[in-house]
KEBADREN-850629 format. One record per atom (N, C-alpha, C): residue in one letter; residue number from 1; x, z negated, y negated; atom name. Coordinates in steps of 0.1 Angstrom, whole numbers, padded with zeros to 4 digits. Each point is the difference from the previous one (the first is absolute). Example, Ala and Ser with C-alpha at 12.3 -4.5 7.8 and 13.67 -1.06 7.14 Angstrom:
<sites>
+------+-----+-------+-------+-------+------+
| type | seq |     X |     Z |     Y | atom |
+------+-----+-------+-------+-------+------+
|    A |   1 |  0132 | -0078 |  0057 |    N |
|    A |   1 | -0009 |  0000 | -0012 |   CA |
|    A |   1 |  0009 |  0000 | -0012 |    C |
|    S |   2 | -0004 |  0007 | -0011 |    N |
|    S |   2 |  0009 |  0000 | -0011 |   CA |
|    S |   2 | -0008 | -0008 | -0011 |    C |
+------+-----+-------+-------+-------+------+
</sites>
This chain:
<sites>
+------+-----+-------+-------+-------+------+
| type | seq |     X |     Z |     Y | atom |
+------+-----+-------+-------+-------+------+
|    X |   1 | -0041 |  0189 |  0210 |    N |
|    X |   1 | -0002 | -0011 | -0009 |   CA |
|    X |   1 | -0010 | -0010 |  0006 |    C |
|    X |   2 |  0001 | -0011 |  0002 |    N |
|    X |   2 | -0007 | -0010 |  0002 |   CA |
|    X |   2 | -0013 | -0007 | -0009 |    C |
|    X |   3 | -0013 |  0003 |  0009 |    N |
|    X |   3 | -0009 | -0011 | -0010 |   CA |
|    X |   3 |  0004 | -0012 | -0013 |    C |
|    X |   4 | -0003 |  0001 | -0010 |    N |
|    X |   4 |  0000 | -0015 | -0006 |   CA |
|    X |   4 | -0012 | -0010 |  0009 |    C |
|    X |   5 |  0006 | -0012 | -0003 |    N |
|    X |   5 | -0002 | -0011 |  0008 |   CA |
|    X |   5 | -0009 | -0008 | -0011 |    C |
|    X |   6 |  0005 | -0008 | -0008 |    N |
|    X |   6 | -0004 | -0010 | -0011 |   CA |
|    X |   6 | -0002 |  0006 | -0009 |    C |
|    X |   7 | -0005 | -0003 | -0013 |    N |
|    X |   7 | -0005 |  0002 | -0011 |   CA |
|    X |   7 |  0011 |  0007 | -0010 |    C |
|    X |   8 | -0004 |  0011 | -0006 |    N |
|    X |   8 |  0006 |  0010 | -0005 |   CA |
|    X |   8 | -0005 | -0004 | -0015 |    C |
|    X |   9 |  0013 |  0003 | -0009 |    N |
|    X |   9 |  0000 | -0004 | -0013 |   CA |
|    X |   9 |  0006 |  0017 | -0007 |    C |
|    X |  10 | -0002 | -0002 | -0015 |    N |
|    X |  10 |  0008 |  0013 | -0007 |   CA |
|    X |  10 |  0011 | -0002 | -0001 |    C |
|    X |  11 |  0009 |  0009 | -0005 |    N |
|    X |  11 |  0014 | -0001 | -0002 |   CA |
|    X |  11 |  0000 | -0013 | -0011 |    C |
|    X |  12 | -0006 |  0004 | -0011 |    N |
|    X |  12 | -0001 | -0010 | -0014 |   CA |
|    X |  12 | -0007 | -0016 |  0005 |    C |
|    X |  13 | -0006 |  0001 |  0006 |    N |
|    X |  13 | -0002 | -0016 |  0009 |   CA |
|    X |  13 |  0015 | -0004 |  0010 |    C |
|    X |  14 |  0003 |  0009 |  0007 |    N |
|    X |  14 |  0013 | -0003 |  0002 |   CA |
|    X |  14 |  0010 | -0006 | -0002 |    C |
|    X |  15 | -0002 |  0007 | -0012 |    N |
|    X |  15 |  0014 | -0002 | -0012 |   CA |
|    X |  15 | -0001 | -0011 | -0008 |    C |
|    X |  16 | -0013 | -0003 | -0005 |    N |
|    X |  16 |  0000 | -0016 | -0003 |   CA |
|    X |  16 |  0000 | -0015 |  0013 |    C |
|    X |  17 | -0002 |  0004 |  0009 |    N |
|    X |  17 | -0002 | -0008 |  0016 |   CA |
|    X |  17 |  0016 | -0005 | -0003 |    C |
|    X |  18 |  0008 |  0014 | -0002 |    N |
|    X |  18 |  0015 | -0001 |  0007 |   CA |
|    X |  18 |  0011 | -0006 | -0018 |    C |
|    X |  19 | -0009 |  0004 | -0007 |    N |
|    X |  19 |  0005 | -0003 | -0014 |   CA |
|    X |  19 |  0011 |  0007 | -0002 |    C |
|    X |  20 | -0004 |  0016 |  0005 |    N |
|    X |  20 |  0013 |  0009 | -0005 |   CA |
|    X |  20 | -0009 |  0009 | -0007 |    C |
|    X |  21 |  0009 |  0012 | -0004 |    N |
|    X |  21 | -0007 |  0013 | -0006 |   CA |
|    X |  21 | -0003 |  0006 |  0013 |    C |
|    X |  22 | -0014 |  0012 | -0005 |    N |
|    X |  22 | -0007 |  0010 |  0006 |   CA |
|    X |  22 |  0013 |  0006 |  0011 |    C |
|    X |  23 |  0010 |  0005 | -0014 |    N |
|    X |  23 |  0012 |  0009 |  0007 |   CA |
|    X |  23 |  0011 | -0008 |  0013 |    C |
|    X |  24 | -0006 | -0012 | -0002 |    N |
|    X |  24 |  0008 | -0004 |  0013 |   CA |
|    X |  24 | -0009 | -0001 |  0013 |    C |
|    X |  25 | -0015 |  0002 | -0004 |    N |
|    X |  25 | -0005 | -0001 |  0011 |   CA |
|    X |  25 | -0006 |  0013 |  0009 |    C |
|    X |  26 |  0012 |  0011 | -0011 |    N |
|    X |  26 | -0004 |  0010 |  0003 |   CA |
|    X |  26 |  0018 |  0002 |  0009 |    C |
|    X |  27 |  0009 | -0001 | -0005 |    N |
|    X |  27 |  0012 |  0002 |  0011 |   CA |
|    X |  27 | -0004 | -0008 |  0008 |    C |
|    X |  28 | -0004 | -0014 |  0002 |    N |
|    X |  28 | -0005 | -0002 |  0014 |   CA |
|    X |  28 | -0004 |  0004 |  0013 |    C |
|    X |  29 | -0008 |  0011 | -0010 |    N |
|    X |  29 | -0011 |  0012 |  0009 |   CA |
|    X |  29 |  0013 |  0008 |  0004 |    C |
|    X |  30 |  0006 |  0008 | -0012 |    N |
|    X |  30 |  0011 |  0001 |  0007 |   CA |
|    X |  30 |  0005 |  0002 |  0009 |    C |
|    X |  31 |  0010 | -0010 | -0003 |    N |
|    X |  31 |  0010 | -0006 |  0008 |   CA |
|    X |  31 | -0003 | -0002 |  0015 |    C |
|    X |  32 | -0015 | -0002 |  0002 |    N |
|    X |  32 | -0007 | -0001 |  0015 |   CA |
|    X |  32 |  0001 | -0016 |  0000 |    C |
|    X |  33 |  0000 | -0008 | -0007 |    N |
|    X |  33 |  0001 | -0015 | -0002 |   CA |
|    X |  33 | -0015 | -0004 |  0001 |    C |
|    X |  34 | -0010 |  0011 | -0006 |    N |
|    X |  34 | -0015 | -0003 |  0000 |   CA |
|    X |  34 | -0009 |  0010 |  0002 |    C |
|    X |  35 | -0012 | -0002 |  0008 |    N |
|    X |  35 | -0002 |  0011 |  0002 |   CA |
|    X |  35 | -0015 |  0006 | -0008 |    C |
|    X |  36 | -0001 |  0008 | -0001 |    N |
|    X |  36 | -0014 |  0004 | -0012 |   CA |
|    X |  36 | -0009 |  0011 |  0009 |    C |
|    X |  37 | -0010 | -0006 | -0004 |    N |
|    X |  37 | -0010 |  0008 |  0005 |   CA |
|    X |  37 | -0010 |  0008 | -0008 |    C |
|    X |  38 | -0002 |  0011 |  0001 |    N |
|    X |  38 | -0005 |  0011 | -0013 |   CA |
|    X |  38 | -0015 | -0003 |  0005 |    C |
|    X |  39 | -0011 |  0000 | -0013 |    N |
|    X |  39 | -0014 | -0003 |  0000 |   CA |
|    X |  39 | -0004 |  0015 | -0007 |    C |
|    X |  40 |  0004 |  0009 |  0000 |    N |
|    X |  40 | -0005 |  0011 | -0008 |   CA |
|    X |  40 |  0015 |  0005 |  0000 |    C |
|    X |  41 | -0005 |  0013 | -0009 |    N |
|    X |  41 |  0011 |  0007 | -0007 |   CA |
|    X |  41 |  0010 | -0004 | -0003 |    C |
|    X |  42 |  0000 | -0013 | -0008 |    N |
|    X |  42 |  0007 | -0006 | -0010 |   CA |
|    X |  42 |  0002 | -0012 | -0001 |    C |
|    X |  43 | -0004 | -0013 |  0005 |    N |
|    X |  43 | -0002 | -0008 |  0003 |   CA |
|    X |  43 |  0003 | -0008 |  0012 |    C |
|    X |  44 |  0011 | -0006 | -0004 |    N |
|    X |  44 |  0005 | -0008 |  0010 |   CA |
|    X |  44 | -0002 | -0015 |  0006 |    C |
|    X |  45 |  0004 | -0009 |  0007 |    N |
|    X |  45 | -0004 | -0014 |  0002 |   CA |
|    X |  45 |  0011 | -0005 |  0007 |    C |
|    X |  46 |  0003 | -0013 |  0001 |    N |
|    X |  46 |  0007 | -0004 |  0010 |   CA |
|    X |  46 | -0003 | -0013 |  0007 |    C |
|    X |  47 |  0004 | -0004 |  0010 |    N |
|    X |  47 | -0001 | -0011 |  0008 |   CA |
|    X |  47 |  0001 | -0012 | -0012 |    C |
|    X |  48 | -0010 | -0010 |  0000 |    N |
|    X |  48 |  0007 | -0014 | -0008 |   CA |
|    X |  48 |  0008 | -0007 |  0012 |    C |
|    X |  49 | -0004 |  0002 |  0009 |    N |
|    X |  49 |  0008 | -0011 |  0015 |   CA |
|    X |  49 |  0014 |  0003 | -0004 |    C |
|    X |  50 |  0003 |  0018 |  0005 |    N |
|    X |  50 |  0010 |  0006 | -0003 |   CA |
|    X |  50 |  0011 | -0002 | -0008 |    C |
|    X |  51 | -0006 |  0000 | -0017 |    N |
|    X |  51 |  0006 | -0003 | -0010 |   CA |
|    X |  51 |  0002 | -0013 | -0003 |    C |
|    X |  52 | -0006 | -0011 |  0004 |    N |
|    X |  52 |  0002 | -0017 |  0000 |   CA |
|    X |  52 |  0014 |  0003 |  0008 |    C |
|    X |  53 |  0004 |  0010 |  0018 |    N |
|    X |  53 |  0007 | -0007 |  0004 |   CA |
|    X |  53 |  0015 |  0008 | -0007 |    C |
|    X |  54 | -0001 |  0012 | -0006 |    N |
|    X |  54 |  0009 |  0006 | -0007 |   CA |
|    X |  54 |  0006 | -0013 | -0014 |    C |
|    X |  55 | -0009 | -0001 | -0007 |    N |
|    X |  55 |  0003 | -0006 | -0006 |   CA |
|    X |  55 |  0006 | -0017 | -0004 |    C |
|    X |  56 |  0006 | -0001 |  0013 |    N |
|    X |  56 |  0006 | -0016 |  0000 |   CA |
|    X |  56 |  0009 | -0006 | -0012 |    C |
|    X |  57 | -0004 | -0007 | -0002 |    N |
|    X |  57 |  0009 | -0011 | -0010 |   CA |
|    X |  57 |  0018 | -0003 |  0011 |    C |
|    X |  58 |  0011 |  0005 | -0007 |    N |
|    X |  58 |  0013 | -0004 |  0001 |   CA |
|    X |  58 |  0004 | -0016 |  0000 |    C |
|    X |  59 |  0006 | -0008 |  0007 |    N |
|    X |  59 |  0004 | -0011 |  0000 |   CA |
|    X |  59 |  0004 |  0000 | -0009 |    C |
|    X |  60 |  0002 | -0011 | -0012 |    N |
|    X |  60 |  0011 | -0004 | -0005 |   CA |
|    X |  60 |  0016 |  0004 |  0001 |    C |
|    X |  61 | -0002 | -0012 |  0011 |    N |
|    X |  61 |  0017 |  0007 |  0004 |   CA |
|    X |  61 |  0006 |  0013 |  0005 |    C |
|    X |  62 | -0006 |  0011 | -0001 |    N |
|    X |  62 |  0004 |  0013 |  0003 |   CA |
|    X |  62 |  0012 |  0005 | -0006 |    C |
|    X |  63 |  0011 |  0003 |  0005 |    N |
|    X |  63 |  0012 |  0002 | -0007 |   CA |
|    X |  63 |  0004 |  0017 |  0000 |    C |
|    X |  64 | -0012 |  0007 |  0004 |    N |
|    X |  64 |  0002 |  0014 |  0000 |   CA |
|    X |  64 |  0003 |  0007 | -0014 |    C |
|    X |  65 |  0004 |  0011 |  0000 |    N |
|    X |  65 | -0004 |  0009 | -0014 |   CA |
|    X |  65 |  0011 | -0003 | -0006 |    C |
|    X |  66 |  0001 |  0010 | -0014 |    N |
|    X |  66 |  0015 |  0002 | -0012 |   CA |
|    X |  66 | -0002 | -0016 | -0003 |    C |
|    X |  67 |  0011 |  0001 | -0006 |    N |
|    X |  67 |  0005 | -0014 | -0006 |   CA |
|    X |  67 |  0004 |  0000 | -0013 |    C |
+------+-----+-------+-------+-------+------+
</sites>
């Protein structure tokens, strides 16, 4: 596992940064989309760099997805 670099936030800071729920910023962790770094037992943090670049805004015109 690689050092964090930049400034480490909580999950719940996260999740308002990204303006989703906790639980998505926890399949992130997941999924391997983000990576978390444990401060104790129980306590986890993640990259803000990280999570700014996970969480990108979709163009407009993106024609993906159900219809």
């Amino acid at each position: 596992m690689r050092a964090p670099t930049g400034q480490l936030i909580s999950l719940r800071e996260a999740a308002a940064l990204a303006k989703v729920d906790i639980k998505t910023i926890r399949r992130w962790i997941d999924g391997g989309h983000l990576t978390a770094y444990r401060m104790g037992p129980r306590l986890l943090r993640v990259e803000r760099s990280e999570l700014l670049a996970v969480a990108k805004p979709v163009p407009a015109s993106f024609s993906g997805g159900a219809a």
